[in-house]
Residue, then its C-alpha position, 0 to 999 in steps of 0.5 A: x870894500x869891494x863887491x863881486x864883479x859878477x851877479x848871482x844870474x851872471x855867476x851862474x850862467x857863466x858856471x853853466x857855459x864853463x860845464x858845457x865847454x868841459x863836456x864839449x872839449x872831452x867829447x871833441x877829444x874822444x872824436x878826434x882820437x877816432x878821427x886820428x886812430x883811421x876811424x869811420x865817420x859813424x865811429x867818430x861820431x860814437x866816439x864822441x858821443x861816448x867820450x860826451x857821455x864820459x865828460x858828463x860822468x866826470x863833471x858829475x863827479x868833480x862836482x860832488x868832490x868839489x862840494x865835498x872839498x869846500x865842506x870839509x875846508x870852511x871854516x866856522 
């Protein structure tokens, strides 16, 4: 049989890079839809900083539902 590919520390760097790459991308969203909308330069930075914090909110809760959905889902 095989074994996993990666290690426990190398699964969970590897989620932690994953949840920082999403955070990133919703927040770089957010700055160019300023950035294309005509926005300042402080708007685009409030901007991707609001859209930042939206991507934590979101990863917050697909983590929670993801839990949730894994629970329900296991068999015994």
């Amino acid at each position: 049989m095989v074994g996993p590919s990666l290690s426990d520390d190398e699964a969970k760097l590897a989620s932690l890079r994953l949840k920082i790459g999403f955070v990133l991308l919703v927040g770089f969203s957010g700055g160019f839809v300023g950035l294309a909308a005509g926005a300042t330069l402080p708007q685009v930075a409030l901007a991707f900083v609001g859209a930042s914090v939206l991507g934590v909110a979101l990863l917050v809760f697909l983590s929670y539902w993801g839990r949730e959905f894994v629970n329900v889902n296991q068999r015994r």
